[in-house]
Backbone as CSV, one residue per row, in Angstrom:
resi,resn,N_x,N_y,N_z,CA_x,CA_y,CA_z,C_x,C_y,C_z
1,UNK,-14.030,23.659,-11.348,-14.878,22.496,-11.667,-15.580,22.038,-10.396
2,UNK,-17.175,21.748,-10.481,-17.803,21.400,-9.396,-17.586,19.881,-8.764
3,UNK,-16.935,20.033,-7.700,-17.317,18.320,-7.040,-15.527,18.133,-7.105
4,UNK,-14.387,18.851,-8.012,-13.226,18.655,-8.037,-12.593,18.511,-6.270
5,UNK,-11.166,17.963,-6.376,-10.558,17.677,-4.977,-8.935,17.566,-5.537
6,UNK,-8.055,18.668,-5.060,-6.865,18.433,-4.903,-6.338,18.901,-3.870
7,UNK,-5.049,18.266,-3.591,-3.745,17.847,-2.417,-2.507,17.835,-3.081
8,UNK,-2.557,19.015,-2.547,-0.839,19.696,-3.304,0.217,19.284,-2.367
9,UNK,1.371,18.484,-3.015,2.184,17.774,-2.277,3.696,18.335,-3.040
10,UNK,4.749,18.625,-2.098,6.256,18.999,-2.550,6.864,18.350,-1.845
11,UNK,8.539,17.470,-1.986,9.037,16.885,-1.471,10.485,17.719,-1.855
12,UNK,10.813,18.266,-0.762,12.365,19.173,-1.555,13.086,18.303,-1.241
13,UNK,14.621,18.280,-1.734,15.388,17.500,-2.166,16.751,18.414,-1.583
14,UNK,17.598,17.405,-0.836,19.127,17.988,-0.332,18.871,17.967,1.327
15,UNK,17.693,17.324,2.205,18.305,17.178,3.373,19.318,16.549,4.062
16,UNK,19.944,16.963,4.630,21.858,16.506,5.077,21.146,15.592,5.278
17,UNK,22.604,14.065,5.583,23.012,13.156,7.040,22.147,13.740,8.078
18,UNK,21.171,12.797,8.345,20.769,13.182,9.951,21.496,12.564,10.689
19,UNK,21.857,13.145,12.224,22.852,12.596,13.081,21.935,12.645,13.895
20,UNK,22.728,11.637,15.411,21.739,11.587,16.449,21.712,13.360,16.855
21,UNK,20.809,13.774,17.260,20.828,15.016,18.447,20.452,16.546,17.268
22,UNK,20.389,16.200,16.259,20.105,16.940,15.075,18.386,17.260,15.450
23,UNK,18.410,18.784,15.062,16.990,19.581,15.307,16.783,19.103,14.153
24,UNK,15.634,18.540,14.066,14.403,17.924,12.685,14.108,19.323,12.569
25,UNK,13.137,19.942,13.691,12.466,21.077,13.147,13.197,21.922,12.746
26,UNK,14.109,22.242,13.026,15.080,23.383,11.569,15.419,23.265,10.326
27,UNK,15.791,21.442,10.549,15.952,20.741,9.258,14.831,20.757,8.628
28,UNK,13.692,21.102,8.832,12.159,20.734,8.540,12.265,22.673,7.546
29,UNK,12.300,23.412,8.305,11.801,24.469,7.971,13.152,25.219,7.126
30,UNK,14.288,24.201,7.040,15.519,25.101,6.256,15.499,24.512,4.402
31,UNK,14.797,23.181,4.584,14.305,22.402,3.450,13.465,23.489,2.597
32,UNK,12.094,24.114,3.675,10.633,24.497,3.196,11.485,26.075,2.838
33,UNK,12.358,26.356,3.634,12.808,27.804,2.900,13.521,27.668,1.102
34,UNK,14.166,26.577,1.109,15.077,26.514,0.472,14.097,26.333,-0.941
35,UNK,12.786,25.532,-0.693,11.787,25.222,-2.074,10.937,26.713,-1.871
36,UNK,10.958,27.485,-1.219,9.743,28.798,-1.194,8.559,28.394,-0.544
37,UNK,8.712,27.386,0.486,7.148,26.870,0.787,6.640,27.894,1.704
38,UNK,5.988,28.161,1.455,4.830,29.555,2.063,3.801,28.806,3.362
39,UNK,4.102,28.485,3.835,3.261,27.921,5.200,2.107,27.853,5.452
40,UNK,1.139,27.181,5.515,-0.385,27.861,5.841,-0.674,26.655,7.352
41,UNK,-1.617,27.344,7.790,-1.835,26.249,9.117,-2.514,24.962,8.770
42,UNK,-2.248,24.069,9.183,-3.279,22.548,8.688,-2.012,22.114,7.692
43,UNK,-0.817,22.725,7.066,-0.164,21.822,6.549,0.086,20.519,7.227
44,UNK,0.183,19.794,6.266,1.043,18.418,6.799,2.402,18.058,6.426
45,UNK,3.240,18.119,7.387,4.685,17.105,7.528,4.738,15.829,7.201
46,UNK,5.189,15.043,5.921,5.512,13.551,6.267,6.777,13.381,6.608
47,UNK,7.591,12.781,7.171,8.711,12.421,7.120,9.124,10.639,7.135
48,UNK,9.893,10.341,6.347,10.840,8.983,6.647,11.133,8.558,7.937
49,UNK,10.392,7.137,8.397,11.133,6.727,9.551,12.562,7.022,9.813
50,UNK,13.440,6.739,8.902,15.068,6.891,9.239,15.424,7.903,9.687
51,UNK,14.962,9.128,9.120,15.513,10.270,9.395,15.354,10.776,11.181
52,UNK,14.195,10.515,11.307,13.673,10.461,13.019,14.456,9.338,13.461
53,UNK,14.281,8.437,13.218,15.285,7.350,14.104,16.587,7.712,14.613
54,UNK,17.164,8.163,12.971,18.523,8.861,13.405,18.413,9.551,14.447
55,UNK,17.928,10.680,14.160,17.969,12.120,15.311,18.126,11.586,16.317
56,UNK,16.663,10.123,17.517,16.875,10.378,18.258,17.812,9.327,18.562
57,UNK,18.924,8.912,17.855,19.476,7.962,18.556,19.431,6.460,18.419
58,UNK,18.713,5.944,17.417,18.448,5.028,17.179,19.093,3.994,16.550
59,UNK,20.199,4.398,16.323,21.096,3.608,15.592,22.159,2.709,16.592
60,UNK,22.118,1.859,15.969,23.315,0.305,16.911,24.224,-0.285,15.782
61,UNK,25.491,-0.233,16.542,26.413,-0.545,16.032,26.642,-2.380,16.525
62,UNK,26.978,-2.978,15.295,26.367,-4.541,15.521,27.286,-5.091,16.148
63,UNK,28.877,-4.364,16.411,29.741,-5.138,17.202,29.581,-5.001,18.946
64,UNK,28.656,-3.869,19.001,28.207,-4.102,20.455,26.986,-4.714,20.943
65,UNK,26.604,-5.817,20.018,25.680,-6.389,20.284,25.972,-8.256,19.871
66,UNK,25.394,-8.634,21.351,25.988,-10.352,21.535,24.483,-10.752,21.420
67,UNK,24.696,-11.980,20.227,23.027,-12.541,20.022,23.244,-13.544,21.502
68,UNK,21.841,-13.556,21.513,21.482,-14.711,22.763,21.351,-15.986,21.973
69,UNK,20.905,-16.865,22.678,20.259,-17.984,22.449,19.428,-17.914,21.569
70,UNK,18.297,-17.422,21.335,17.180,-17.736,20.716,17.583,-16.907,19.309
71,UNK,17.931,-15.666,19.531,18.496,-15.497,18.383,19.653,-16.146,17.189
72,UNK,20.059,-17.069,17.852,21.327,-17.641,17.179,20.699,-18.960,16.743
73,UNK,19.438,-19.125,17.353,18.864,-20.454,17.105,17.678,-19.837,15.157
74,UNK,17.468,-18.413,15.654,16.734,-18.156,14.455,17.455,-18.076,13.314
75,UNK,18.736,-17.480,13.629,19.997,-17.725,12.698,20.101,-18.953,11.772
76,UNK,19.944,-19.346,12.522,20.113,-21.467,11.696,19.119,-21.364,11.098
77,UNK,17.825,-20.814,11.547,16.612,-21.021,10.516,16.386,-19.932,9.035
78,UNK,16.873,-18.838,9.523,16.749,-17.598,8.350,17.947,-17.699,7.740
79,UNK,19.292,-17.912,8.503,20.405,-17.627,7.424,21.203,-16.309,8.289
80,UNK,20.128,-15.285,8.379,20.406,-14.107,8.687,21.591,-13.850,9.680
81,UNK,22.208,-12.694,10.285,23.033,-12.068,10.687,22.414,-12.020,12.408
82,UNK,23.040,-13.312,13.455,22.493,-13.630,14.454,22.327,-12.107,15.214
83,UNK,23.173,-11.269,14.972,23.554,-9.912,15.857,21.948,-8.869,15.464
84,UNK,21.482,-9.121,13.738,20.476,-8.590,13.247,19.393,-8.791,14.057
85,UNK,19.521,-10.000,14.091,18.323,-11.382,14.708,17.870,-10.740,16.150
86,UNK,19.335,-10.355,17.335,19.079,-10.371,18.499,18.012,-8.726,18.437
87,UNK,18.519,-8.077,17.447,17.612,-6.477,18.026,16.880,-6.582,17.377
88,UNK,15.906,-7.959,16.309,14.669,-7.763,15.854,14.014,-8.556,16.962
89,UNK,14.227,-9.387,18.322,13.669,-9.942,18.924,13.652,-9.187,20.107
90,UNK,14.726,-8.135,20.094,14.381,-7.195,21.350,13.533,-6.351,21.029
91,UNK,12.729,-5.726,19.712,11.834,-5.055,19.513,10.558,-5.471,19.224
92,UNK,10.822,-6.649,19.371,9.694,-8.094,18.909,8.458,-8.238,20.476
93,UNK,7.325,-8.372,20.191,6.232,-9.254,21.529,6.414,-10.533,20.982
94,UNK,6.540,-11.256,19.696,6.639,-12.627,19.524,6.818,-12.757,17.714
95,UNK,7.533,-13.740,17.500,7.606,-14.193,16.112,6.739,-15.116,15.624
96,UNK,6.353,-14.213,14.225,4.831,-14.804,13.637,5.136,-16.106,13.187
97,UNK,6.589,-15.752,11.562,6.862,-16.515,11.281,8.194,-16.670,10.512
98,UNK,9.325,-17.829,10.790,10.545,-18.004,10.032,10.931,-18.709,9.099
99,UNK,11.201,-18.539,8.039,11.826,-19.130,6.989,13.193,-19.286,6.530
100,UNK,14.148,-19.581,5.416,14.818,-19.458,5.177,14.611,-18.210,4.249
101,UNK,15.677,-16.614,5.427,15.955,-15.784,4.401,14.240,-14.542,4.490
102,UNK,13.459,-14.591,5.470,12.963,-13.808,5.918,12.130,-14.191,7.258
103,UNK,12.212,-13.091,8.229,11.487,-13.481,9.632,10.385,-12.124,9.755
104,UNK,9.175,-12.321,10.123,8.098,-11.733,10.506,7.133,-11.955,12.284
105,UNK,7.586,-10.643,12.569,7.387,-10.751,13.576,6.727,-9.471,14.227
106,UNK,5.739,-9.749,15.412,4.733,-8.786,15.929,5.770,-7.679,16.683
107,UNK,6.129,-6.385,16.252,6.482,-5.577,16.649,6.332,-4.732,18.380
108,UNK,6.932,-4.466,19.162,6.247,-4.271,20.293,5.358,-2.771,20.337
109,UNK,5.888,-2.163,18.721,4.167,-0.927,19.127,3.012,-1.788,18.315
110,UNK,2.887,-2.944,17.942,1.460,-3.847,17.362,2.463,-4.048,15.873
111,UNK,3.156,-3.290,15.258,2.966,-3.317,13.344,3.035,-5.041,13.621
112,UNK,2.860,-5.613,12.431,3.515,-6.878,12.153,3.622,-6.949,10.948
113,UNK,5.105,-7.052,10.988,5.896,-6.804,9.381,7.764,-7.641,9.734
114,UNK,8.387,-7.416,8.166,9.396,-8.440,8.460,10.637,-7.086,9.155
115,UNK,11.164,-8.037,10.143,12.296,-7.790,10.705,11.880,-6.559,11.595
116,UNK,10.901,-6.409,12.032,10.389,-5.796,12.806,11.054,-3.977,12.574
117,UNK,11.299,-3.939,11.527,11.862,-2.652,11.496,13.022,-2.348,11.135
118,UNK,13.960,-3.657,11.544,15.596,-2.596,12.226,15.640,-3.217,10.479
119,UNK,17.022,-2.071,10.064,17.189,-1.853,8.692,18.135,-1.357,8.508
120,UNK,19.203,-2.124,7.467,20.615,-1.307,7.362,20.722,-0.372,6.441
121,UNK,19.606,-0.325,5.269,19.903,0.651,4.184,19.869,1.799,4.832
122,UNK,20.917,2.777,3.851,20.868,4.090,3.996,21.463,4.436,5.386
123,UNK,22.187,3.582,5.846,22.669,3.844,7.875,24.067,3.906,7.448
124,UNK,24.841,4.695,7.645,26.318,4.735,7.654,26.915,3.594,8.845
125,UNK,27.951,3.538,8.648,28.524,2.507,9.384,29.215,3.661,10.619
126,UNK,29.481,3.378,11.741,30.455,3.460,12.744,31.624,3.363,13.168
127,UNK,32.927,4.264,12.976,34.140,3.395,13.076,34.571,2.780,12.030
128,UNK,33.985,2.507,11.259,34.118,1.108,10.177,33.085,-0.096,10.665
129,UNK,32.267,-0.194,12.065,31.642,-0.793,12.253,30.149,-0.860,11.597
130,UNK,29.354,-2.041,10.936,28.035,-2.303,10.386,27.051,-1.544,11.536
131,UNK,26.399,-0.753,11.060,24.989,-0.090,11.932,23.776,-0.650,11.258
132,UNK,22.195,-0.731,12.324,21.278,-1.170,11.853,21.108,-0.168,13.009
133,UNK,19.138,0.247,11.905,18.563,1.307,12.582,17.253,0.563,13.374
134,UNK,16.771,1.126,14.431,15.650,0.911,15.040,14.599,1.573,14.688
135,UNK,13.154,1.641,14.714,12.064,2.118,14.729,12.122,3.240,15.779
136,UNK,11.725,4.404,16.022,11.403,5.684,16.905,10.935,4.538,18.148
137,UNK,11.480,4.964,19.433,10.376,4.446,20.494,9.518,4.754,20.598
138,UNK,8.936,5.535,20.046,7.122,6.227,20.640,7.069,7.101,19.527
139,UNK,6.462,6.410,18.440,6.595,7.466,16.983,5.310,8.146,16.993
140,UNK,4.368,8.160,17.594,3.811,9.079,18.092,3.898,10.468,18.645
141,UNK,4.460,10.118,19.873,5.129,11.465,20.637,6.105,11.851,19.660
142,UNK,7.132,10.997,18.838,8.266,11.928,18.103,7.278,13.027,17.165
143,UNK,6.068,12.264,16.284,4.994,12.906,15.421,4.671,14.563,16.429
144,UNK,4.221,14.092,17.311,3.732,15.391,18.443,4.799,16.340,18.396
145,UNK,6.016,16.242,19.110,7.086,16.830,19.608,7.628,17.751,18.453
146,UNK,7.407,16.975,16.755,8.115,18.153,15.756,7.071,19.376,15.857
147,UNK,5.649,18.259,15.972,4.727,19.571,15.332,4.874,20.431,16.058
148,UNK,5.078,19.951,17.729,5.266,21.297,18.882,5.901,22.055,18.548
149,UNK,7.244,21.884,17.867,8.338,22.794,17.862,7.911,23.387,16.354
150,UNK,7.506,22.688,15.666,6.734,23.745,14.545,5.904,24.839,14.580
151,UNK,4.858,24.391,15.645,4.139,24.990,16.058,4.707,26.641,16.908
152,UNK,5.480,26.863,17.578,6.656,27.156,18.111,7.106,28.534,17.044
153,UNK,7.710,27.853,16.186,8.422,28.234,15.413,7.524,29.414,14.154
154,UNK,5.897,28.737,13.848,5.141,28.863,12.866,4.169,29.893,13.654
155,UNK,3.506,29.405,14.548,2.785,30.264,15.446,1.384,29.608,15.338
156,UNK,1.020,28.559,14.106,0.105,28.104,14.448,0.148,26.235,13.711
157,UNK,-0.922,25.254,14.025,-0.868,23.651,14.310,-0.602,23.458,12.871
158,UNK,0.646,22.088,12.607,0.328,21.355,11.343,0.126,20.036,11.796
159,UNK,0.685,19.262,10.947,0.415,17.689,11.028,1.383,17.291,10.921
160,UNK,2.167,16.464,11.658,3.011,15.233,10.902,2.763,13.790,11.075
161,UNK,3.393,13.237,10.074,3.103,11.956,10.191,4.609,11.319,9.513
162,UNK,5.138,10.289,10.378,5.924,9.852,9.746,5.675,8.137,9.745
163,UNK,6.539,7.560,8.444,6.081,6.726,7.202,7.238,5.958,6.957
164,UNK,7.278,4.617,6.950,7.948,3.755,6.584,7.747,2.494,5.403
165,UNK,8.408,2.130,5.129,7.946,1.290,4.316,7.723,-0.358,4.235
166,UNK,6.190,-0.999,3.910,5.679,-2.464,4.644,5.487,-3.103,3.485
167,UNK,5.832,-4.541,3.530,5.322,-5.419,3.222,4.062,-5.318,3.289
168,UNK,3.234,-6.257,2.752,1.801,-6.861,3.070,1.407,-7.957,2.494
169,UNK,0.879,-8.375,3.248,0.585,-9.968,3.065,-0.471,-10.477,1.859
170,UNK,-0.210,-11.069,1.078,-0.544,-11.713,-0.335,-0.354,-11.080,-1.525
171,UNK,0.778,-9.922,-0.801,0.631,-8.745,-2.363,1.981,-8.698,-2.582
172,UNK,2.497,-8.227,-3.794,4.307,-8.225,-3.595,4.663,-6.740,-3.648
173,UNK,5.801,-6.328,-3.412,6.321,-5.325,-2.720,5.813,-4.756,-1.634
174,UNK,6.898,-3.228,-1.546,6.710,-2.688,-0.350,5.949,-1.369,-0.638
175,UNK,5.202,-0.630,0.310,4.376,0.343,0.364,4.093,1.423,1.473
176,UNK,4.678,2.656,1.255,4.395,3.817,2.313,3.552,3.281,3.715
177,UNK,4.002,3.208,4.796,2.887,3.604,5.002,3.135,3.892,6.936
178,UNK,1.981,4.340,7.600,2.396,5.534,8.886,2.562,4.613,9.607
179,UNK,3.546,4.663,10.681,3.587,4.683,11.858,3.850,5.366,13.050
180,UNK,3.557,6.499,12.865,3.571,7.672,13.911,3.114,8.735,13.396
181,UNK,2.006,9.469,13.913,0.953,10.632,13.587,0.133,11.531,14.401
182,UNK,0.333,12.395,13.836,-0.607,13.614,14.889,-0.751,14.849,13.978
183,UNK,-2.319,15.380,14.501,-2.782,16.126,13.736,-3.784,15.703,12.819
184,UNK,-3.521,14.483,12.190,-4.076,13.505,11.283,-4.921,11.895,12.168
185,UNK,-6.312,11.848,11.464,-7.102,10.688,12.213,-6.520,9.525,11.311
186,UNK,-6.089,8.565,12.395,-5.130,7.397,11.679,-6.456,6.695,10.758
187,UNK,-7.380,6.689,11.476,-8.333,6.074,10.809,-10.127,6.779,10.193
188,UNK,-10.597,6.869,9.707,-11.318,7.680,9.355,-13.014,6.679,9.616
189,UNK,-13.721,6.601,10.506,-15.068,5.702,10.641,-15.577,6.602,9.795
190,UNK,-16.112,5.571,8.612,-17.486,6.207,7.555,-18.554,5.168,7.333
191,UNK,-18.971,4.094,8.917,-19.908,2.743,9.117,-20.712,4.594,9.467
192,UNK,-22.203,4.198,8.724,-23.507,4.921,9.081,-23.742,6.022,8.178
193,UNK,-22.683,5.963,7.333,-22.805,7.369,6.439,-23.357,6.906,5.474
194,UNK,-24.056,7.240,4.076,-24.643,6.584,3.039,-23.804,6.181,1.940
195,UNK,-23.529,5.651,1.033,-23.095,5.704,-0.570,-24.048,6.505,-1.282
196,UNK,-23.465,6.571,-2.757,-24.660,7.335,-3.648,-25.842,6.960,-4.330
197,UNK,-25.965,5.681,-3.637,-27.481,5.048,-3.844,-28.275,5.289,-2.582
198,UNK,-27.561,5.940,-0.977,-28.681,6.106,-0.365,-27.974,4.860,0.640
199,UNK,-27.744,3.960,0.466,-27.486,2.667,1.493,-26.371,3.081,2.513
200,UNK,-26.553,2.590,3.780,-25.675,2.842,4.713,-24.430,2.054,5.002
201,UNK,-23.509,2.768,5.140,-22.113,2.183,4.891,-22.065,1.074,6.316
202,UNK,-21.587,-0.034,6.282,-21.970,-1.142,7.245,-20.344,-1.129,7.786
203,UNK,-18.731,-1.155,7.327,-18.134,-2.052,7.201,-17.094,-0.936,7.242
204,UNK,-17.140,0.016,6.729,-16.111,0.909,5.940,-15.624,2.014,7.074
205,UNK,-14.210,1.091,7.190,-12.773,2.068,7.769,-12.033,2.598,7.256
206,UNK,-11.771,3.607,6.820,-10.562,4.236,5.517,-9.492,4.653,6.466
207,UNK,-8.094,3.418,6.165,-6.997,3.441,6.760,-6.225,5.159,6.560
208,UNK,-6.661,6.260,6.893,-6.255,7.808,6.416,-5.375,8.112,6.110
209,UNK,-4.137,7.407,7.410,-2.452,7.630,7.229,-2.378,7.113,6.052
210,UNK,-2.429,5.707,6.573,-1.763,4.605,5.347,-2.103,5.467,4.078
211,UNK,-2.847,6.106,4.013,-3.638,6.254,2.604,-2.465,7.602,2.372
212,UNK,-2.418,8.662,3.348,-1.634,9.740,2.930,0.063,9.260,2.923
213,UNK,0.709,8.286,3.792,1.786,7.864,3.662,2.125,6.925,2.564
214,UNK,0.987,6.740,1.901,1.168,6.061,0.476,1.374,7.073,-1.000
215,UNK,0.584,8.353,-0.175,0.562,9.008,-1.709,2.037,9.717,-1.410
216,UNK,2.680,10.353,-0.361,3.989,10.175,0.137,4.942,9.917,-0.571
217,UNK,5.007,8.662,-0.200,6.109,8.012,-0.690,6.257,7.489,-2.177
218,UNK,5.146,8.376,-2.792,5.301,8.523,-4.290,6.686,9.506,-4.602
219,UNK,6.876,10.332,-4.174,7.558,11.248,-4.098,8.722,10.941,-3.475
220,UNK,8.999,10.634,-2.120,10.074,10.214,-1.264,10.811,8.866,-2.054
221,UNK,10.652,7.963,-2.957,11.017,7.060,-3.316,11.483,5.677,-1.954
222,UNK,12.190,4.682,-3.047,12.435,3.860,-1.721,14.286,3.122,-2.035
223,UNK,14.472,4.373,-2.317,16.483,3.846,-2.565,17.039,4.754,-2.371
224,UNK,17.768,5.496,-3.035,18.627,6.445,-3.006,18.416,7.948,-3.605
225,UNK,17.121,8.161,-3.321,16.255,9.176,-4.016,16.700,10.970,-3.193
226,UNK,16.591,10.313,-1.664,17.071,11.158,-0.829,16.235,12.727,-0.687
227,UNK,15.117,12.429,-0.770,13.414,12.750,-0.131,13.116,12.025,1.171
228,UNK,13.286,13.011,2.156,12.542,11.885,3.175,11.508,12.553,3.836
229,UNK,11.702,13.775,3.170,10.846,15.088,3.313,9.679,15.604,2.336
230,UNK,8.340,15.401,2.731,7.030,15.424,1.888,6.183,15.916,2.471
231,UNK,6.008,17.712,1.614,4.842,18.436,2.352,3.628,18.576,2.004
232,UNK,2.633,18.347,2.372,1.074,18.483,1.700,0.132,19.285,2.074
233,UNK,-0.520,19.956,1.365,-1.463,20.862,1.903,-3.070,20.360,1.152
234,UNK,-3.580,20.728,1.706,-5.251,20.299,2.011,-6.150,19.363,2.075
235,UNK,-5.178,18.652,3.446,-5.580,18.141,4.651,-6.315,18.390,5.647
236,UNK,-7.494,18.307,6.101,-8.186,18.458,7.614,-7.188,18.290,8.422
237,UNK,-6.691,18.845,9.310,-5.990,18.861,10.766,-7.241,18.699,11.609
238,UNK,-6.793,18.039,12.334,-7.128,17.467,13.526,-6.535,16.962,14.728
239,UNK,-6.143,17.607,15.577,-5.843,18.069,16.891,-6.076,16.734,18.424
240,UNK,-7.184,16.332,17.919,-7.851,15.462,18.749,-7.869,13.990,18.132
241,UNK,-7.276,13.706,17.055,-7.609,12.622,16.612,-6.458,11.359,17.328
242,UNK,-6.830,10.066,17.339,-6.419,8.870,18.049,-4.559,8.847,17.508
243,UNK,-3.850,7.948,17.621,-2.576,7.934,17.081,-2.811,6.734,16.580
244,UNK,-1.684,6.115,15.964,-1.496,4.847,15.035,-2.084,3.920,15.600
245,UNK,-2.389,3.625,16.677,-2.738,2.407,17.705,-3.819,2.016,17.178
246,UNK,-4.906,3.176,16.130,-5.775,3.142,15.962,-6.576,1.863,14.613
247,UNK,-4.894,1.460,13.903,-4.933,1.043,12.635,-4.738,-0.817,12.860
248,UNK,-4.352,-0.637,14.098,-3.980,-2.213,14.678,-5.242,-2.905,15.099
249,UNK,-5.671,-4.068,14.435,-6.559,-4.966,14.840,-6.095,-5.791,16.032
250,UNK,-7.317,-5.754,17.053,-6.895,-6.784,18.142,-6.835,-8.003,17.668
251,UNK,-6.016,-9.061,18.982,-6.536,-10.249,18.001,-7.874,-10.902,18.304
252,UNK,-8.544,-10.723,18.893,-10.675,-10.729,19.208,-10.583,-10.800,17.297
253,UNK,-10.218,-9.574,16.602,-10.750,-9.121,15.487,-10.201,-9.910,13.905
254,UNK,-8.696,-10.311,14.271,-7.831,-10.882,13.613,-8.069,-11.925,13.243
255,UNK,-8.641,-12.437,12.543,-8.902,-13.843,11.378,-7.741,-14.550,11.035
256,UNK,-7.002,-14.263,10.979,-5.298,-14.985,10.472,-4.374,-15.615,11.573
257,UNK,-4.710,-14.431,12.752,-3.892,-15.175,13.531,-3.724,-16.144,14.467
């Protein structure tokens, strides 16, 4: 059919417990054996924040962590778990806003979303001790580093992008979407190109990730589905394109804040 467009997407099902120090990229390519995925170059990798977090380490066990001050003071205001409190303010540049029973706050790679990330679902405990997970430090470079070793492994470039799941503001629930990417343009400029009347597009940024970490996490679910693994093919790769940084409004640009 003329003018048609599809994006063939598989999410196999049965990747272990990730532990800290665990090769993703084997786990990546023992998944794609196990469904028959036939490889082509320009695939794209999504993966689940958690699963990367795990690997590199990202997990805190809450009895080794003493809230401060300010955290114990947000405590009184949310309700929340002061120990929760202290490692959403150590991953925090500043808190937007607190209520009773949710806190939103500017993340230190830009997101601004609630609890800045750290998250107990799906985290095994320690010992018997409560764990909460952190965000990747540089989910970027983690994005880079699989594809390297894919790359490696494959002989020629894919994409990954890995995808968590956000709030957004005036809408209810939560929704796919990237925070760490490569291979893939986080953002797609289409200001100067025409519509199909001919008029020139003035305004128009198409958020790319967000958009592919949404169709994603159609597949990956958001409970106990145990997909954290979502492969897609026919995608543009792109090699040169910006990383997530790209999707963050300054605040010059920011109307709200």
């Amino acid at each position: 059919m003329n003018g048609s467009a599809r994006l063939h997407l598989v999410a196999p099902q049965g990747l272990p417990e990730v532990r800290e120090g665990d090769d993703l990229v084997e786990l990546v390519l023992h998944a794609c054996r196990e469904v028959a995925w036939s490889w082509c170059p320009g695939d794209c990798v999504v993966l689940a924040q958690k699963v990367v977090s795990k690997a590199e380490g990202r997990r805190v066990a809450l009895g080794s962590v003493t809230p401060s001050p300010p955290a114990l003071e947000l405590a009184g205001t949310t309700g929340k778990d002061p120990r929760l409190l202290e490692l959403v303010l150590r991953e925090s540049v500043r808190v937007v806003r607190a209520v009773r029973g949710l806190v939103i706050t500017q993340h230190r790679l830009g997101h601004v979303f609630a609890n800045a990330g750290v998250d107990q679902s799906n985290v095994p405990s320690e010992a018997g001790d409560e764990c909460a997970l952190l965000l990747p430090q540089d989910p970027d470079a983690s994005a880079r580093a699989i594809a390297d070793g894919l790359r490696e492994r494959l002989g020629f470039d894919v994409s990954v992008l890995i995808v968590d799941s956000f709030g957004r503001p005036w809408r209810e629930g939560v929704c796919g979407t990237a925070i760490g990417v490569y291979g893939l343009p986080a953002v797609i400029d289409r200001r100067g190109k025409t519509d199909r009347e001919g008029r020139p597009l003035q305004v128009t940024l198409v958020a790319h990730a967000d958009e592919v970490a949404a169709a994603a996490s159609l597949l990956m679910g958001q409970a106990d589905e145990g997909r954290p693994l979502v492969l897609i093919r026919g995608l543009p790769f792109d090699g040169e394109a910006a990383g997530i940084g790209a999707l963050h409004r300054t605040s010059a640009q920011d109307l709200f804040r």
